[in-house]
C-alpha positions in Angstrom: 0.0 0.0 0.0 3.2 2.5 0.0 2.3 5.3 -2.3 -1.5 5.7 -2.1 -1.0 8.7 0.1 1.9 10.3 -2.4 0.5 12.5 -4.9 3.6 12.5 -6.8 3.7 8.3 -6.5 2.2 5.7 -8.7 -0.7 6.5 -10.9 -3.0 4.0 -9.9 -6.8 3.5 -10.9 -9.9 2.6 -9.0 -10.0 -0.8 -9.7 -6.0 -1.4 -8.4 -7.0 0.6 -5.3 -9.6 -1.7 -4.7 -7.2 -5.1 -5.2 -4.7 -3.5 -3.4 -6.8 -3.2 -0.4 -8.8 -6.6 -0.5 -12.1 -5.5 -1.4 -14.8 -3.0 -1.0 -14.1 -2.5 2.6 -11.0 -2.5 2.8 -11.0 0.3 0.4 -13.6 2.3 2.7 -10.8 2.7 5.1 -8.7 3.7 2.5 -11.4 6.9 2.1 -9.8 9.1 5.1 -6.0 8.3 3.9 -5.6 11.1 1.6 -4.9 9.5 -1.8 -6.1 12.2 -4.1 -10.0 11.7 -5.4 -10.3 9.2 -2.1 -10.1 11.4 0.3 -8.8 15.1 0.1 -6.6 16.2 2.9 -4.9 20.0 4.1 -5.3 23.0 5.3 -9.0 23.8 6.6 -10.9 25.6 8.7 -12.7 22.9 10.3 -12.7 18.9 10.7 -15.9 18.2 8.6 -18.1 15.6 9.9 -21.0 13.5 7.7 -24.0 16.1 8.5 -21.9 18.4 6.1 -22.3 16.8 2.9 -26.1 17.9 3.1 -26.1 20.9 2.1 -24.6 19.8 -1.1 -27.3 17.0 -1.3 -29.9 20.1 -1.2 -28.7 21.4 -4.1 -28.7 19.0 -6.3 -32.1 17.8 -4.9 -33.0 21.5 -6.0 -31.8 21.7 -9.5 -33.2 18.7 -9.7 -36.8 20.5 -9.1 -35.5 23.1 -11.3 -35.1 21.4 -14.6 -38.0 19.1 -13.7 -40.2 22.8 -13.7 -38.2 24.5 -16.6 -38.6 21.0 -19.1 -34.9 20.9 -19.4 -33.9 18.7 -22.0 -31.8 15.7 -21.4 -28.6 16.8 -22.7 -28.9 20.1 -21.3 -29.8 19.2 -18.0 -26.8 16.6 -17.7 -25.1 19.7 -18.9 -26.2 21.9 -15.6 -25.6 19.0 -13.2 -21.9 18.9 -14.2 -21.0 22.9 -14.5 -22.9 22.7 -10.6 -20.7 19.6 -9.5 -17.5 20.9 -10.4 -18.1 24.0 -8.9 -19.0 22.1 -6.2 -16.2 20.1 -6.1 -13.3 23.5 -7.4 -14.9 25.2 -3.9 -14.8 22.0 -1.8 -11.0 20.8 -2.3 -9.3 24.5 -2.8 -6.1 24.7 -1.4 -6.2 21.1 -0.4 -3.0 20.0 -1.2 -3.8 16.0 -1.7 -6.7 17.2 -4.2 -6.3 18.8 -7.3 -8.3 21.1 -9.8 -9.9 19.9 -13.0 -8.5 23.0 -14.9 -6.4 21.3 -17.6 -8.4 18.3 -17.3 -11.6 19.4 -18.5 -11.8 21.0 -21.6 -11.1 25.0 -22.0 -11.5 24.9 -18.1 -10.2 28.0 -16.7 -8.1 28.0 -13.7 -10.2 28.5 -10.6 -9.4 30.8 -7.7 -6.6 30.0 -5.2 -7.6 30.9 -1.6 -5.5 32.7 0.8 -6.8 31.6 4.0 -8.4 28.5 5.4 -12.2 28.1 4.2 -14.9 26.6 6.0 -15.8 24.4 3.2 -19.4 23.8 2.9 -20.1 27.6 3.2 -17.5 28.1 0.1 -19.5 25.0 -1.3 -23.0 26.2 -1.1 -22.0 29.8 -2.8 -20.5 28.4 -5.6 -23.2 25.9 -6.0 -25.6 28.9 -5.5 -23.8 31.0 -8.1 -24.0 28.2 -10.5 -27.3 27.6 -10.3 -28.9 31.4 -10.4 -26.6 32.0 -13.2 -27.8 28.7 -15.4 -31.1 29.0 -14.6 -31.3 32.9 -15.0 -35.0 34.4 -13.6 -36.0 30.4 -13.1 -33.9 30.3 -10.0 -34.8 33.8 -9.2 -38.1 33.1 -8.7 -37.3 29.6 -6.5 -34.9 31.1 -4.0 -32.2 29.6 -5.2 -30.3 32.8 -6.8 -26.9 33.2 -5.6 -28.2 35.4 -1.9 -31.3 33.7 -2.5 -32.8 31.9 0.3 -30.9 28.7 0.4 -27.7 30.0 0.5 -28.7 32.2 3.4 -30.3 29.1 5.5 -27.2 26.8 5.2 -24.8 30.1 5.9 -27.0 30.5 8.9 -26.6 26.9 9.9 -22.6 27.1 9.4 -22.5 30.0 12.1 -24.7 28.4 14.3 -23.0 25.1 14.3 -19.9 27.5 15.9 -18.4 28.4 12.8 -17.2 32.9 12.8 -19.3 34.6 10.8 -16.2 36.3 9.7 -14.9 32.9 8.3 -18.6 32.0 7.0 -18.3 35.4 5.2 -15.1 35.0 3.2 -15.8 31.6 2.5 -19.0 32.0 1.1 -16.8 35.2 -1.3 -14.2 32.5 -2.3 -17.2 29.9 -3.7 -19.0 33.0 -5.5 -15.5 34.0 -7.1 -15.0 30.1 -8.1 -19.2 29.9 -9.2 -18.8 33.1 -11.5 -15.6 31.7 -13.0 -17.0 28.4 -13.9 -20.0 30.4 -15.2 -17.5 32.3 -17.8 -16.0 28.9 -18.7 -20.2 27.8 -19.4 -21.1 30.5 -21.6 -18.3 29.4 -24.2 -18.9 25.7 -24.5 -21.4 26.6 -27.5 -24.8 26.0 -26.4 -26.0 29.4 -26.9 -25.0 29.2 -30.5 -27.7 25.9 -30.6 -31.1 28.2 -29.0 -33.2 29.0 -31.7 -30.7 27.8 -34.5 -32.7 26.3 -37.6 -33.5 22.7 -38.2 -34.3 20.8 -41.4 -34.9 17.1 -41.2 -34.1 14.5 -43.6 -36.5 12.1 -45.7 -36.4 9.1 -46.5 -38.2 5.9 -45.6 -35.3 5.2 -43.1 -35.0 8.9 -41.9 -36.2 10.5 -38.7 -38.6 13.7 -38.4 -40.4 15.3 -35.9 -43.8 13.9 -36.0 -47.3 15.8 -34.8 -46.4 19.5 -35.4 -43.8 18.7 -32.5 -40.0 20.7 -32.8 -36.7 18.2 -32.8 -35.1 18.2 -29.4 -31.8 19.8 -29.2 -30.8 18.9 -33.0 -27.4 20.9 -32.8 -26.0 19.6 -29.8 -23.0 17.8 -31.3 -21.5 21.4 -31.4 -21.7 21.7 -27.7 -18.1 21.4 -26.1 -17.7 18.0 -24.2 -16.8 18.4 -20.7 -14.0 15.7 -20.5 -14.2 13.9 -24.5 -11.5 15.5 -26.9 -14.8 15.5 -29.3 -18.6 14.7 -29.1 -17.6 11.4 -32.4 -14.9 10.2 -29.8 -16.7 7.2 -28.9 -19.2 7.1 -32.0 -20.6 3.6 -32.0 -20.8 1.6 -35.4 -23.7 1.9 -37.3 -26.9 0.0 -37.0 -26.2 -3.8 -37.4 -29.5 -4.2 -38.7 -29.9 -1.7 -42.1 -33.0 -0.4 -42.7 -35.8 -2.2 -44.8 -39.5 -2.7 -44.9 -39.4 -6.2 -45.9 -40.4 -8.8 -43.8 -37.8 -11.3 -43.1 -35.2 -8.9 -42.3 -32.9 -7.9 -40.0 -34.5 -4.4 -39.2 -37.9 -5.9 -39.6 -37.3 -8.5 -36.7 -35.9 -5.5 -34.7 -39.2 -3.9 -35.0 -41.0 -7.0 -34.3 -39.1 -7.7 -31.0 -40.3 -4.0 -29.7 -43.7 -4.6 -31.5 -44.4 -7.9 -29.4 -42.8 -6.7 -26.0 -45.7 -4.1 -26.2 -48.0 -6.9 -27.0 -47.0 -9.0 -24.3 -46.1 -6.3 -21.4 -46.6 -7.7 -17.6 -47.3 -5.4 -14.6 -43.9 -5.1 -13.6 -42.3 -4.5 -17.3 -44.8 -1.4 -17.8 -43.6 -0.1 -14.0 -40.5 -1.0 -15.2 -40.7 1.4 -18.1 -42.7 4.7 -16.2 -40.4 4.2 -13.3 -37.2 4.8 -16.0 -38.8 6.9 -18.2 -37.7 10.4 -16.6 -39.7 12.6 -19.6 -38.7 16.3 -19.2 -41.2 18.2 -17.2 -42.0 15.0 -15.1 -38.7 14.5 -13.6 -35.4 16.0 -13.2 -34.4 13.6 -16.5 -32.3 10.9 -16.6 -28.8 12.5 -15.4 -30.6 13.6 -12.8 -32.1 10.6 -11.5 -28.7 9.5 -11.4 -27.3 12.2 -9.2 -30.2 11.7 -6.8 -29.0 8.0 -6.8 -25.7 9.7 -6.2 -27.1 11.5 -3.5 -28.5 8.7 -1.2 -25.5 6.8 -1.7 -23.3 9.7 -0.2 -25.7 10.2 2.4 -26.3 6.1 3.3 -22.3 5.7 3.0 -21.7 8.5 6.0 -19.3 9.9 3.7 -17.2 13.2 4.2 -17.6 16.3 2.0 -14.8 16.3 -0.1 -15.5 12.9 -1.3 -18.8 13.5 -2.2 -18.4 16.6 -4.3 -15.8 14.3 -6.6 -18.6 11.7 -6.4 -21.1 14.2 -8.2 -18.1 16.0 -9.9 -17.3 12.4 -11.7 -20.5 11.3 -11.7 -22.2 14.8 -13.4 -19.4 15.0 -15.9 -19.3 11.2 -17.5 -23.4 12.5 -17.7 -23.2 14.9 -19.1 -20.7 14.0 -22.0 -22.5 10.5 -22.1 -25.7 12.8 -23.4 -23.0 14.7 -25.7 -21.8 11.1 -27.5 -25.1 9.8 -27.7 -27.2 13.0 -28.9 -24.1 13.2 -31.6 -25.0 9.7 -32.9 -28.4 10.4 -32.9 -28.5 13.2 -35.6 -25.9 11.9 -37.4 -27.7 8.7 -37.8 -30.9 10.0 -37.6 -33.0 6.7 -37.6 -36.5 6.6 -37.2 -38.4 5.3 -34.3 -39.8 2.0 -33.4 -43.3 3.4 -33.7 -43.4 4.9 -36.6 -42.1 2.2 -38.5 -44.2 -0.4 -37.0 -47.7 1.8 -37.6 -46.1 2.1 -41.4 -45.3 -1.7 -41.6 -46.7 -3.8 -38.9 -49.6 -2.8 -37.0 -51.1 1.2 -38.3 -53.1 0.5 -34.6 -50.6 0.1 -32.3 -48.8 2.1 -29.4 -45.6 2.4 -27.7 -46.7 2.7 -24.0 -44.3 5.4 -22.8 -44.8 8.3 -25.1 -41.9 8.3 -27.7 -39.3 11.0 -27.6 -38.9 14.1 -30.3 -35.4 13.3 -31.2 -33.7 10.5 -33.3 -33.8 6.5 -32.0 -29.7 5.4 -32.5 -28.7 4.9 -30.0 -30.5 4.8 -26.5 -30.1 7.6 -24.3 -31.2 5.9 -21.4 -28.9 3.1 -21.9 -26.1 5.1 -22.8 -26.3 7.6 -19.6 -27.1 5.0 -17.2 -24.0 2.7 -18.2 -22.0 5.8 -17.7 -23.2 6.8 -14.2 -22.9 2.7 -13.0 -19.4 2.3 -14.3 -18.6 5.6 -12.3 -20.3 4.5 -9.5 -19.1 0.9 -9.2 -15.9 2.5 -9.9 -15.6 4.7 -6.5 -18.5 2.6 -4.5 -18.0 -0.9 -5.5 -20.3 -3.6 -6.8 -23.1 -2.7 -3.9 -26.8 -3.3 -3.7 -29.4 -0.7 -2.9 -32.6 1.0 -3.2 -33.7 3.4 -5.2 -36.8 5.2 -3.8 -36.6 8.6 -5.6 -40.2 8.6 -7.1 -41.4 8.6 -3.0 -43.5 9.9 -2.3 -45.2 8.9 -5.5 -46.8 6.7 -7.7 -44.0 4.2 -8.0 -42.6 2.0 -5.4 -39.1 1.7 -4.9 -37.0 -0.5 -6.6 -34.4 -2.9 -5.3 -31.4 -3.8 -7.3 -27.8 -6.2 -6.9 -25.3 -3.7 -8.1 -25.7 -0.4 -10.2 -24.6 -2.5 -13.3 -28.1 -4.0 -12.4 -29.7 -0.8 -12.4 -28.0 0.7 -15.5 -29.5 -2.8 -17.1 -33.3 -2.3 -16.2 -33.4 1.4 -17.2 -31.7 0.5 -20.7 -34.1 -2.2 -20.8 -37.5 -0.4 -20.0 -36.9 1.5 -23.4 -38.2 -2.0 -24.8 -40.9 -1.9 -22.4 -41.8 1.0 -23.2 -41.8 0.8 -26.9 -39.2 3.9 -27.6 -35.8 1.9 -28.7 -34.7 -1.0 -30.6 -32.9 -3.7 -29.0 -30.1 -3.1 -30.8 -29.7 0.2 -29.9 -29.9 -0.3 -26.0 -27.2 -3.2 -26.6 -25.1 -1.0 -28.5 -25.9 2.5 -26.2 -24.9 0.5 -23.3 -21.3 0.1 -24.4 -21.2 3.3 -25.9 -21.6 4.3 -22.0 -18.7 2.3 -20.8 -16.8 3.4 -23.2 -17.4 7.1 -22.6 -16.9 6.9 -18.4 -13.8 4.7 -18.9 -12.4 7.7 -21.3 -13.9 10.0 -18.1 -12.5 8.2 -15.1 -8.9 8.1 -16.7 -8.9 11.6 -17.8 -10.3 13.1 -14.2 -8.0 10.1 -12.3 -4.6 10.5 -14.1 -2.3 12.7 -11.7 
């Protein structure tokens, strides 16, 4: 074990820290050692126990809520999670000398303020996160509280001091995290998303091509020219093409794909169509995939007792493979542009029949769901382990919660509740999922190299 608390020492992945230590709990111990995304150590203000990861968890419960209201599209909510994790996570391990910035890690990333004085932490991290949030979410966040000053902010600044911490201290902590919040929001504003609002869209034709159906407007067709976060480019990871070519003809390959979503509608039981609403995370109903997966996120920080630095490179990792999982797979999507299960089985199959979650306005190849929830298990698994648990994030709700082996287990039913729910191929959800892998492997060794 010589070397895991030497930042200038071996580089060494997740996966050896894990066989080096014998295990998942052998590796928990490792947490409060030091080694650099483990567990940051140095200079600070104050000895952080568990209860202060919470007001992190209140955040992202709250932009959560806030793209669930504004009907944030997937990409670009997977987009928000990450600019508010690493500003989360830049606030949290400043001037830590175990820890290290992701400026020259993540793309373009300016370098973030350096304090010059201890910090208590979770104020830093609650103005930063605050600043991040007001600024992405403009008049939204305004209107919730949850502008930078805005009520939130002010209630876990008031719980700092009266936990004992100065209100001097409080004070130029919660300056440092707005200094680090407004400079992440510069790095933001030049990714290229802006260029994308508004911008024109033609779709294709063709008897294989997609186009939006029902009056309905393409969701997010441009985003391929969004800046990744981690990726060298949105093709970096671009999947093959369809192993199944389009045709109408019975008989064929595409055909049978069709089929195989056409009779899993057919033949859906109880738990299948649960199964599909309880993954389906539509904009306007839910915080959207990426965020279902920070929530996830969320109650395992909370559940594992674990210290604030940790988390915030938990959700930095986690919000980051996201939200350039969303960038691969939205890249794919236009630029293969196939058509949907449904509206090639109404044209050739059945003219009646009905996918049972309502289908998407953007492109079918490949799966979204499958793609993003591969990501955030591989990242999990990677700095949790291969660990059961519960996910009960629709409660109080119409769903019940769900119970699962391992995340890989998770990441497996929400790929494969896109057949449930009529929306995907099988194809695609086998191919999305290791277009995942592939993307958080590229993200865990960029954000883990030292």
């Amino acid at each position: 074990m010589a070397g895991l608390n030497n930042p200038n020492g071996p580089v060494l992945n997740r996966r050896q820290v894990l066989r080096a230590a014998g295990g998942t709990a052998a590796a928990a111990a490792i947490a409060g050692t030091g080694y650099g995304w483990w567990r940051a150590s140095g200079p600070a203000a104050s000895a952080e126990p568990e209860t202060e990861t919470a007001g992190a968890g209140e955040w992202m419960q709250a932009l959560y809520g806030l793209v669930m209201n504004e009907g944030t599209s997937p990409p670009a909510a997977a987009r928000s999670y990450a600019y508010a994790a690493v500003a989360l996570y830049e606030a949290v391990t400043a001037g830590h000398t175990a820890s290290f910035s992701l400026a020259g890690r993540l793309n373009a990333m300016p370098a973030t303020p350096t304090p010059d004085a201890p910090l208590d932490r979770p104020a830093a991290a609650s103005a930063a996160m605050a600043t991040v949030v007001g600024g992405l979410f403009g008049s939204a966040a305004a209107s919730s509280g949850l502008q930078a000053g805005g009520q939130m902010e002010q209630d876990q600044l008031r719980r700092r001091q009266a936990s004992g911490m100065p209100a001097g201290l409080i004070a130029r902590s919660a300056e440092y995290g707005h200094r680090v919040g407004e400079r992440i929001l510069t790095w933001a504003a030049e990714d290229g998303y802006a260029d994308t609002v508004g911008r024109a869209y033609q779709p294709r034709t063709g008897a294989a091509q997609w186009a939006p159906e029902f009056g309905l407007e393409a969701v997010e067709p441009h985003w391929g020219i969004v800046r990744p976060f981690a990726l060298p480019a949105a093709d970096a990871y671009q999947p093959p093409p369809p192993p199944a070519p389009f045709s109408p003809h019975p008989g064929s390959a595409f055909f049978h794909q069709a089929t195989r979503v056409y009779q899993a509608g057919l033949t859906l039981t109880d738990e299948q169509r649960e199964i599909a609403l309880f993954w389906s995370d539509n904009a306007r109903l839910s915080g959207t995939p990426a965020g279902h997966w920070m929530l996830i996120a969320r109650d395992l920080v909370n559940q594992r007792g674990w210290p604030l630095d940790r988390a915030a490179q938990l959700y930095a990792l986690l919000a980051v493979a996201l939200a350039d999982a969303f960038t691969s797979c939205w890249h794919e999507k236009y630029r293969t542009n196939l058509l949907r299960p449904d509206t090639y089985i109404r044209a050739h199959i059945d003219p009646g029949w009905r996918p049972w979650v309502a289908t998407p306005v953007f492109p079918e190849y490949t799966s979204g769901h499958s793609v993003a929830s591969r990501a955030a298990a591989t990242v999990l698994t990677d700095l949790a382990g291969a660990t059961a648990f519960t996910d009960n994030n629709h409660a109080p709700g119409p769903f019940a919660p769900r119970s699962f082996a391992s995340f890989h287990a998770a990441a497996e039913e929400a790929a494969i509740s896109r057949l449930y729910g009529g929306i995907h191929y099988p194809m695609s959800i086998e191919i999305g999922l290791s277009q995942g892998e592939q993307v958080a492997r590229h993200v865990i060794d960029t954000l883990y190299q030292r």
